[in-house]
Structure formats: C-alpha cells, structure tokens
N, C-alpha and C positions, 0 to 999 in steps of 0.2 A: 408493439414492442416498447416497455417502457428505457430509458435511460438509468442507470441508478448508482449512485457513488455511493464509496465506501473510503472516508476517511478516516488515515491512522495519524496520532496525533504524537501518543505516549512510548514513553521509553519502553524497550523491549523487557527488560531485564527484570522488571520488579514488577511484574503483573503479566497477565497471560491474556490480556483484553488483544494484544496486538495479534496472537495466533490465531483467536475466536475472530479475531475480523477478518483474517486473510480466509481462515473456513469458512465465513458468511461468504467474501465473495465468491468462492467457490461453489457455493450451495446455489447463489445467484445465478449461476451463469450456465445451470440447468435447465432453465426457462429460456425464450427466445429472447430476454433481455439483452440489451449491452451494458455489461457490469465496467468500471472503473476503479481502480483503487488508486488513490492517492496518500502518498508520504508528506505529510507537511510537520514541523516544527518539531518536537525530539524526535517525531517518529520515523524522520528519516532512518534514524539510526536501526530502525529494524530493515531498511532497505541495502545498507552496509553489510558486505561480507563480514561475520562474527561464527563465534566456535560456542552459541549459549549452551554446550550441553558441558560445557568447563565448568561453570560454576551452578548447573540443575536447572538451568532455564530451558523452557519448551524451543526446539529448536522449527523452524519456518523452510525449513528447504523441501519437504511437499507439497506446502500451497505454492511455494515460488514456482514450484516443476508445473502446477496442475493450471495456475491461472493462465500460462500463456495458450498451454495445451485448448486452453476451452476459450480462445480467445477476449481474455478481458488484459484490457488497458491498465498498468502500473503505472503511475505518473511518479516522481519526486519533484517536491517544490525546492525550485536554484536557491532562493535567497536561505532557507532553512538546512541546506546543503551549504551555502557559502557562511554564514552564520559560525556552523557547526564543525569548518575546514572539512567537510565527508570529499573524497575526492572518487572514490570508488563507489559501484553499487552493484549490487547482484546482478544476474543476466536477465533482460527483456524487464529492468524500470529504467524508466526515460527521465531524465532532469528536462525540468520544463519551468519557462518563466514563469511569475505571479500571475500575468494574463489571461496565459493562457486555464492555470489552475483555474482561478476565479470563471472565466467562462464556462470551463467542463462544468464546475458545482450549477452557477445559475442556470447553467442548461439542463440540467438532471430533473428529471421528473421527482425522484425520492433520496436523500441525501441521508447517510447513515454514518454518522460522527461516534468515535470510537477515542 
C-alpha cells in the first residue's frame, strides 16, 4: 500500500484543474492505496461551501460525497484558512496545522501537486 497525496493549490473558479484533482483522488482510492487530499493556499477556497454552478463553474459536491465514502483524508491547511478569513468548510475536510500538512506530504510515497 502505497501513501499518495494529492494537492489542491488553485482557485476554484477559473480552471477546472481543482475538480480533475478531486476525480484523480477518487480514481486513487480504487486501489488499496491511502489517498489524501489536501487544500493549501487559494485552494482552500475550493474546500469552502460555494454555489460555482452560479457563474458556470464545474461544481465538486461528487468528489466531496465520494472521497470520504472511499475513505481518503481531506486535509485544509489552518494558515491558508486564516490567510484567506475561510472560516467554514465542507463536510469531512479537517483544518490542520502546517505540521501536521508538511508531515502528511514528506510521508507520501507520490505527491501529486495540482
């Protein structure tokens, strides 16, 4: 079983890299892997409850439903949360200190930055 993160970095809004990463980890956690995803830097903002199908943005509330289903870990990074005033987040992502983030990545076998 390998480890494998999957960080989201970019704003939600103006590119669709954020929902193709939440499907990678989905597709991940088909195998007996422990997939991870973590929110750091604008990308929290995709871990914020948002309405993108207001202005034609793909919206995320099937990988949100499917990742916890298939047991992979949502992290959000605190500081990129306190940064950004985000004070809410979807259901089943965890605000987690830098620490801890940093540990999850150096622990990962394969790190997939998005």
């Amino acid at each position: 079983m390998k480890k494998i993160t999957v960080i989201v970095r970019n704003l939600p809004l103006n590119t669709r890299r954020n929902s193709e990463a939440l499907r990678m980890g989905v597709g991940l956690t088909l195998r007996e892997d422990k997939v991870t995803v973590i929110f750091m830097d604008d990308g929290v903002y995709s871990a914020a409850p948002a309405v993108p199908e207001l202005i034609g943005a793909p919206t995320l509330k099937k990988e949100f439903e499917a990742l916890p289903m298939m047991k992979c870990t949502m992290l959000a990074d605190k500081p990129s949360l306190e940064k950004r005033e985000i004070k809410n987040l979807v259901p089943n992502v965890k605000p987690e200190d830098r620490d801890e983030i940093v540990r999850t990545i150096t622990g990962s076998d394969i790190v997939i930055p998005f």
